[in-house]
N, C-alpha and C positions, 0 to 999 in steps of 0.2 A: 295383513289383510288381503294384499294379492293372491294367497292359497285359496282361502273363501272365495274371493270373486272370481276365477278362474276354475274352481271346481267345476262347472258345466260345460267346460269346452270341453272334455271328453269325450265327455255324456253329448255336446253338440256332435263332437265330430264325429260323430259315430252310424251317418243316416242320412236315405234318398227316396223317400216317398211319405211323406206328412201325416203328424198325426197328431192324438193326442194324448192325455193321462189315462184317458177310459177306452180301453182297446185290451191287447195281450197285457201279460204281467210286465212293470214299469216299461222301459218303449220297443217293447215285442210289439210286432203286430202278427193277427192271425189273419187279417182280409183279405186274401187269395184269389179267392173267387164269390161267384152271387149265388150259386148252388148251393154251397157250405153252407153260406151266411145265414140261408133261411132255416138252418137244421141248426143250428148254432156251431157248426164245425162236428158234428157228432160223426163218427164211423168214416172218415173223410178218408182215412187210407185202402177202406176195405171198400165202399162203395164202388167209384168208377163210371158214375151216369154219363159221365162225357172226360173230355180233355182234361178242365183241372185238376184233375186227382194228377197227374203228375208234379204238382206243386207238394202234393204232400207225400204220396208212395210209386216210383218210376217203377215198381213189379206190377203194378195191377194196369200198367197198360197193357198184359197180356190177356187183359178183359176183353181188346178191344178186336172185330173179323175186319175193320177195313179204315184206312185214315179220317182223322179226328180231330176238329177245331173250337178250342173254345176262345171269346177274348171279351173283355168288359171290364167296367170300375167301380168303386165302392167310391160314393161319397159320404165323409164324415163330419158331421157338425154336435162338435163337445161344446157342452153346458156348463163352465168350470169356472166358478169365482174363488178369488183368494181374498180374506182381509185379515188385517196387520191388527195384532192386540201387543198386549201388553206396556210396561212406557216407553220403548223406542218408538212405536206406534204413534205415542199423546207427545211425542220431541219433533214427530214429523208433521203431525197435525198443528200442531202450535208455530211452525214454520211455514205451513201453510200448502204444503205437498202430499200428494194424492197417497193415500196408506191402504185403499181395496182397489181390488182390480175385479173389472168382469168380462166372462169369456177368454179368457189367459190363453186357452190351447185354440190353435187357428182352426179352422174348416180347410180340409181338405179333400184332392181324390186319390185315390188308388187305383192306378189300371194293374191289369194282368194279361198274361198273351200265354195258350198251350198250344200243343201240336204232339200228335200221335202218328207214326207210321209205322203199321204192322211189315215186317219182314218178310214172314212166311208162320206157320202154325205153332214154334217156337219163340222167334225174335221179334222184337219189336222194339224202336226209336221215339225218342220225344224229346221235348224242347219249354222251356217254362221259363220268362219272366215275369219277377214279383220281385213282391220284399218280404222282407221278416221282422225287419226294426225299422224305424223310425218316429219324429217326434220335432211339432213345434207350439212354440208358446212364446207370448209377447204381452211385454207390460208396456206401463206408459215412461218415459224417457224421462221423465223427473218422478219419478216415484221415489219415494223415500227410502227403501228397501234395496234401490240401484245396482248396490255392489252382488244384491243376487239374483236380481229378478232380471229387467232386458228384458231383451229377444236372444230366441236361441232356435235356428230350425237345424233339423237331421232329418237328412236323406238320405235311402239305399236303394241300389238296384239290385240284383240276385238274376246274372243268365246261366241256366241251368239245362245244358244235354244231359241226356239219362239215354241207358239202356235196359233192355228188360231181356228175362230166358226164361221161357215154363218148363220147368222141368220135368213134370207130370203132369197129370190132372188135376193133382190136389198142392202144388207145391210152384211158385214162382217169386224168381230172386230179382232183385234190378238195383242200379246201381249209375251216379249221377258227380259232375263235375262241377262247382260252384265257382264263378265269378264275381264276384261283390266289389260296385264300386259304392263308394262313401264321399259324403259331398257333407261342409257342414259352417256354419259361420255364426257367432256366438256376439253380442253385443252389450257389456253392463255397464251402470253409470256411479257418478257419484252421491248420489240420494244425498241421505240429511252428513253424511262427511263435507258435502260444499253446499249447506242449505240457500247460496247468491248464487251458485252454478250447479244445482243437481244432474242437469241433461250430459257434465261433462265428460266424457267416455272415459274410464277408465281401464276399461278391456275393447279390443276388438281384435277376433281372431278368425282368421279363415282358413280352410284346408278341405285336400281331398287325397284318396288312395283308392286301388286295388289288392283286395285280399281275395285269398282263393281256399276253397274245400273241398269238404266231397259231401255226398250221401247214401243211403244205400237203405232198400227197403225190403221186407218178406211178404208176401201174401199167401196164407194158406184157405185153402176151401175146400171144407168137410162135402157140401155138395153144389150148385146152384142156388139153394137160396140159405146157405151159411157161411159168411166166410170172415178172416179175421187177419189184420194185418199189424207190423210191428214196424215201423221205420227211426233213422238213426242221422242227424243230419249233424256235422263235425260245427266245431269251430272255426269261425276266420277271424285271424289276427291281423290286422290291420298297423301301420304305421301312417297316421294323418301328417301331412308337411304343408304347410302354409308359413301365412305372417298374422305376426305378432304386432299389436303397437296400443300402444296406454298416451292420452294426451296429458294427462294426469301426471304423468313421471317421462314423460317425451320419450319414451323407449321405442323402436321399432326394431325387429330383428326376428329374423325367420325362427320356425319350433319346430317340434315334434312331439305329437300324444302316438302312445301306444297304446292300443284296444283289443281285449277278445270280444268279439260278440259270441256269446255262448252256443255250445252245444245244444240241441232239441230231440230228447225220444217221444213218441208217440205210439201208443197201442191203442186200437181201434175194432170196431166189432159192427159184423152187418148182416142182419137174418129176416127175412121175407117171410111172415109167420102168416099172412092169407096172402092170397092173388094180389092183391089191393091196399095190404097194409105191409107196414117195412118197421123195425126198429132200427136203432143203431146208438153207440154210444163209442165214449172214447175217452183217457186220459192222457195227457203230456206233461211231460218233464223236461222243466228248463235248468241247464247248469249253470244260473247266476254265478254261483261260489267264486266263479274264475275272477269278476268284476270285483276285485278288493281294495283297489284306488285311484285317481284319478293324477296322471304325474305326468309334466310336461317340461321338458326342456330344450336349454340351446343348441345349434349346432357342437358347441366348443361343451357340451355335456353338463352345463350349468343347469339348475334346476328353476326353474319359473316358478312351477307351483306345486304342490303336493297336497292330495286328499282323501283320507281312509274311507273307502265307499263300504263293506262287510257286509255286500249286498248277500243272500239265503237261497238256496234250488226252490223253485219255485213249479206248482203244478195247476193242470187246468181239467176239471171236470166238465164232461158236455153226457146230453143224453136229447133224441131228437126220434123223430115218426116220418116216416114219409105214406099218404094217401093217392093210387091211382084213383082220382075223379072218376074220368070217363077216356077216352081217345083221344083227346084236345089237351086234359089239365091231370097237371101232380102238383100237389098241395102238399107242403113239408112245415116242422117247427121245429122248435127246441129251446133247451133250455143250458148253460153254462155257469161255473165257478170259478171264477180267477183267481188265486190265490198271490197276492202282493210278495214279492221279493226281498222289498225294502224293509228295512226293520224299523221301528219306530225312532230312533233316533238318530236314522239317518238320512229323513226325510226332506225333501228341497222341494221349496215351493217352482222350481227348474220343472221337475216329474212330480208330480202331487199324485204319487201314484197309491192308490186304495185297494182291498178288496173288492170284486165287482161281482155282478149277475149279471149273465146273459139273456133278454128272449126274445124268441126271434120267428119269424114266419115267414114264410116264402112259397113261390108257383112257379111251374114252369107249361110256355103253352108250344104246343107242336104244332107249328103251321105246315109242316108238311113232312113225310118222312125223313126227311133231310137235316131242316132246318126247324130250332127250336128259340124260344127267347123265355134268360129266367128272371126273374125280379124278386128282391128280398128285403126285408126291413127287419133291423135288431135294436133294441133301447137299451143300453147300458145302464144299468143302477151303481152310483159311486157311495159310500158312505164318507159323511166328513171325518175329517181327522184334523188333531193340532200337528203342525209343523214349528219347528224351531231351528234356525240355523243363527245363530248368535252372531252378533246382540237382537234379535231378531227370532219376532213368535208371530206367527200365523193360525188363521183356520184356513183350510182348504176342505172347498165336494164343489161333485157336479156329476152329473150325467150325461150320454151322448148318443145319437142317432144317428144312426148308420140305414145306407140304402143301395143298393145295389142292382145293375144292370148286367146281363150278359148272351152272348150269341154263341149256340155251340151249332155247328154242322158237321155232318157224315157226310162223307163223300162216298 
């Protein structure tokens, strides 16, 4: 049983900026920045309207004639119930312990911080905190389902210098150093296994590490108002080390999970087809494949727990408009596909992760040449789906709202 209830500390330890099931594909996240947001992420590496585009392509700060700040947060509030079918369900009810949950995934924020400093007509520096994953969700401490449900948060941070080199007029490379720290603490109980003590913890696990990457981006531009970009962001392999302790079997004893958090490509596109109107779109490609199971052991190399995750590469369609208003206001939307990673049977009410749709709108107003402020809002569509993790059948859906705030200035 320990394998099962311990399947999510991986998956916890894995993340440092909160989320939930309806965001990127299972706990990617794409919230970067509140310009994206409002385009749905569409052409994000070819664009370049301010600072965060270094979060997705460190070549296209050769966009930029003179230093460049952007920073702001996305907050998220998912709409995510789970309830409990099947008879393990009507064994917990007759016990008299709670078998739905509502709102599972927490409300969170997401900040971000970029920074541009052109060098000279060639070279150009920048700097980007974000995240890429993360993820929490919490049940109620006597739920009947205990051994899988809990609390589980993941957090990541991602500090990221980049440099950039224009090679010509139509050709610019740039290329970027990842630090990822990972913070993450996982909680499950004994549900209908001790129906007189369900709240009693049978898992509690905490940990944190640093992994490191790279990335490296292309930006090519047919002229001014064509241009298209391809970026390539590696794996970081993580070793999480914390403690271990089950009140349940009195064990306490330090572990270790090992994690990739996957590889991400991204091709992007961005063509100014009037004065006034902008297209852009874009697909990504996430290297799930790596995530094949969830395994954790002791110092002395014993194994805690072991779990085949045979998670799938996973990709994201966006396509978005951007409208010059007037001198004051840009009006942007979009539309996105997330296509889920998970395969159907090996779904956990942990990540009740679905297909999604994006859409999303967003403005941005120029209070003075300098300084602008953008604001965004995106609704995620989840469809439900059955979950089953045995002895144990689920529904799970929900939807989520996302909104975001941001400050870019030119200096």
């Amino acid at each position: 049983m320990s394998k099962n209830i311990l399947k999510l500390s991986l998956v916890a330890a894995a993340i440092l900026v909160v989320t939930e099931p309806a965001h990127s594909a299972a706990f990617q996240l794409a919230e970067q920045n509140a310009t994206g947001l409002g385009r749905a992420f569409a052409g994000e590496g070819a664009i370049g309207d301010n600072a965060s585009v270094v979060g997705r392509n460190p070549a296209a700060m050769t966009l930029f004639d003179g230093p460049a700040l952007s920073a702001g947060a996305i907050y998220i509030n998912p709409d995510v119930d789970v309830e409990g079918k099947g008879n393990t369900a009507l064994v917990g009810q007759a016990a008299g312990l709670p078998t739905s949950s509502k709102d599972i995934a927490d409300s969170a924020v997401a900040p971000f911080f970029y920074y541009v400093q052109p060098v000279n007509e060639q070279w150009a520096l920048g700097f980007g905190a974000f995240t890429n994953y993360g993820l929490s969700t919490t049940y109620q401490d006597n739920h009947y389902a205990g051994p899988v449900a809990g609390k589980t948060d993941l957090l990541t941070l991602n500090l990221n210098p980049n440099v950039a080199f224009k090679v010509n007029e139509h050709l610019s490379l740039g290329a970027g150093f990842n630090a990822v720290y990972a913070d993450a603490e996982v909680t499950r109980h004994a549900g209908i296994l001790a129906p007189l003590a369900p709240s009693t913890e049978v898992v509690s696990l905490k940990g944190d590490d640093w992994g490191y990457g790279w990335n490296v981006g292309l930006l090519l531009e047919a002229d001014d108002d064509n241009r298209w970009a391809l970026t390539y962001r590696s794996k970081v392999d993580l070793t999480l080390e914390g403690d271990f302790s089950s009140q349940s079997t009195g064990i306490n004893s330090p572990g270790k999970l090992d994690l990739s958090l996957p590889a991400i490509t991204e091709l992007s596109g961005f063509h100014q087809v009037q004065p006034d109107w902008a297209l852009h779109y874009g697909i990504m490609f996430t290297e799930w494949h790596t995530f094949k199971e969830l395994r954790a052991v002791s110092p002395q190399g014993n194994e805690l727990f072991q779990k085949d995750e045979g998670f799938e590469n996973s990709w994201r369609l966006s396509a978005g408009a951007t409208h010059q208003l007037n001198d004051k206001f840009t009006l942007r939307g979009g539309i996105a596909y997330d296509k889920s990673p998970v395969p159907e049977d090996s779904r956990s009410i942990s990540i009740p992760d679905v297909d999604r749709t994006w859409y999303t709108l967003g403005a941005t107003y120029a209070i003075n040449d300098n300084l602008s402020m953008d604001a965004a809002f995106a609704f995620l569509d989840g469809k439900k789906v059955t979950v089953n993790e045995a002895p144990f059948e689920f529904e799970s859906g929900g939807d989520a709202y996302l909104f975001g705030l941001q400050m870019n200035y030119a200096f």
